[in-house]
C-alpha positions as CSV (number, residue, x, y, z in Angstrom):
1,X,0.0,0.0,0.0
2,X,1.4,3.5,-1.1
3,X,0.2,7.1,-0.2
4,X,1.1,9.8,-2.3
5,X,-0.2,13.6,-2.0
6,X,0.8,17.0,-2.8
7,X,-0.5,19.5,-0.5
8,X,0.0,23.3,0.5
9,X,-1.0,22.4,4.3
10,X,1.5,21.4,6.9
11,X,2.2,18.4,7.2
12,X,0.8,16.4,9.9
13,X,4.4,14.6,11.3
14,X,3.6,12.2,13.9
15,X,0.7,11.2,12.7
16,X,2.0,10.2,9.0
17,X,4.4,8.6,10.6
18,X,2.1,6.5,12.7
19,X,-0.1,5.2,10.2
20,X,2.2,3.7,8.4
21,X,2.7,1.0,11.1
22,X,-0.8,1.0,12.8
23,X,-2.5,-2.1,11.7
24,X,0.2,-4.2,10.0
25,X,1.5,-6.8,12.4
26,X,4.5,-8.0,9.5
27,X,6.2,-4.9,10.1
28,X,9.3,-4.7,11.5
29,X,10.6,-1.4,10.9
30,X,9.7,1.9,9.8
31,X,11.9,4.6,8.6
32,X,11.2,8.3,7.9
33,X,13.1,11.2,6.2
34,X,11.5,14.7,6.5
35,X,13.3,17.8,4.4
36,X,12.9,20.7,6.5
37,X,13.1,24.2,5.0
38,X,16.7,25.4,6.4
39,X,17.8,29.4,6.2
40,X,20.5,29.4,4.0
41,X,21.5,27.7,0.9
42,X,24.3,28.2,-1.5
43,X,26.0,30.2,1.4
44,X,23.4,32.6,1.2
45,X,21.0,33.3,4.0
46,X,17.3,32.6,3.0
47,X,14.2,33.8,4.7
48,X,11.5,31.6,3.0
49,X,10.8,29.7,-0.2
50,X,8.3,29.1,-2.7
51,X,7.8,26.1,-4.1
52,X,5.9,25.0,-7.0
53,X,4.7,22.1,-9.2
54,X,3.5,20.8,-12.6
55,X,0.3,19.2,-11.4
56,X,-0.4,15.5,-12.7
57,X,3.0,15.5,-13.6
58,X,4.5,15.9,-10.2
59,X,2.7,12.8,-8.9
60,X,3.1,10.9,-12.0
61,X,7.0,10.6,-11.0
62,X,6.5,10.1,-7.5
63,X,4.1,7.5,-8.1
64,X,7.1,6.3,-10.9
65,X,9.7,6.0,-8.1
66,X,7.1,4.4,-5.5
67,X,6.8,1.7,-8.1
68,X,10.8,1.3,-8.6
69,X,11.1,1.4,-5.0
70,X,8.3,-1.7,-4.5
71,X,9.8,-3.7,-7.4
72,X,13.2,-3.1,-6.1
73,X,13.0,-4.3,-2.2
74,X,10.3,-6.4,-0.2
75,X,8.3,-3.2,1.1
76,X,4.6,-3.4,3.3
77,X,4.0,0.8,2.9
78,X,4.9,4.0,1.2
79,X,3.9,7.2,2.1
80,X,5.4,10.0,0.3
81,X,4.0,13.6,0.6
82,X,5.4,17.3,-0.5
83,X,4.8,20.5,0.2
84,X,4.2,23.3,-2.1
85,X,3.4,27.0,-1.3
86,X,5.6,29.0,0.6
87,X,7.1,27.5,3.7
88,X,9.0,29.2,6.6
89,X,12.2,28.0,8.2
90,X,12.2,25.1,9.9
91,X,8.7,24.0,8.4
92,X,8.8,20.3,6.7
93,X,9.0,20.0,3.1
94,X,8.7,16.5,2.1
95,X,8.1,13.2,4.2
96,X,9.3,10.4,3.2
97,X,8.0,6.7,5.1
98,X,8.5,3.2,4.3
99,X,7.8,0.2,6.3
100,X,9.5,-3.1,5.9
101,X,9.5,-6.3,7.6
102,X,13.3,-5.8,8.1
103,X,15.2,-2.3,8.3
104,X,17.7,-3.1,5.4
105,X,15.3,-2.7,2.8
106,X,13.6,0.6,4.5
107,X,16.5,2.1,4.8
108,X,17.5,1.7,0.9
109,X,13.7,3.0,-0.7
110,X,13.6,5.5,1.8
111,X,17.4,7.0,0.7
112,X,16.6,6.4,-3.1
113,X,13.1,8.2,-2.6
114,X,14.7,11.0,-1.3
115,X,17.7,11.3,-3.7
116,X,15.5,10.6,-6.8
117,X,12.8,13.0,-5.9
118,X,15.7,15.5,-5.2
119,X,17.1,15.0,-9.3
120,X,13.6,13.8,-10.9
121,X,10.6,15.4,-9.8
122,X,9.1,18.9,-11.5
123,X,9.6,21.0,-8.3
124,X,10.7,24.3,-8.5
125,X,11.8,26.2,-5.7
126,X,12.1,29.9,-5.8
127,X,14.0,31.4,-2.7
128,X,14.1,34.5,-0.8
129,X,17.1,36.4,0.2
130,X,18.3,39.7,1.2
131,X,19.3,40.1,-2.4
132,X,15.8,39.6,-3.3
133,X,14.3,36.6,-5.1
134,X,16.1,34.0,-6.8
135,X,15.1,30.4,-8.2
136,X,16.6,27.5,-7.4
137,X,18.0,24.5,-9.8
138,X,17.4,21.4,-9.4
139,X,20.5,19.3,-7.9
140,X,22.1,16.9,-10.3
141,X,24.1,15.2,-7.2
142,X,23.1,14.0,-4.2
143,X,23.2,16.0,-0.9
């Protein structure tokens, strides 16, 4: 089972993170990875960021990567949801959970989710700074 969604509203932490094991007896572990919106990037101090999305498409490659990540390792749930809007420092961007009977395989979907949704997904992310408004590439490595 896999949740994917898109939303401008904050993202409700602990309890995405608990449905994802409520309910299934098999699994044995459960990792997470939330983005959080930081206050400087590229050695520049930031005070907020916009970020926006090509509807449809934007869930088309997350639901892509979900797919990848079942075929690829023995995985009970997926949820996978992103922000867009503008976000404050410190608010979450993206979280990221996947449960597992056994960590190993968590922990690998939950690091490729992250680093392909960092390079693959149409995200755009416009930043601003003291020097005013700038947009943001997308990263071709991973952080």
């Amino acid at each position: 089972m896999y949740r994917i969604r898109i939303q401008a509203e904050p993202i409700a932490l602990a309890t995405e993170q608990e449905a994802l094991w409520q309910g299934d007896f098999g699994a044995g572990a459960v990792v997470t990875f939330i983005g959080l919106m930081r206050d400087f990037n590229a050695e520049m101090a930031v005070s907020q960021m916009t970020l926006e999305h090509y509807p449809g498409m934007t869930e088309r490659v997350f639901t892509e990567l979900v797919a990848i990540a079942i075929n690829r390792w023995v995985l009970r749930r997926i949820t996978l949801i992103h922000r867009i809007g503008t976000l404050a420092i410190q608010d979450p961007i993206v979280f990221i959970g996947v449960t597992s009977a056994h960590r190993s395989d968590a922990f690998n979907a939950c690091q490729f989710l992250i680093d392909e949704l960092k390079t693959r997904a149409p995200l755009w992310k416009k930043e601003q700074t003291i020097q005013g408004a700038r947009w943001v590439t997308t990263h071709t490595c991973l952080e």
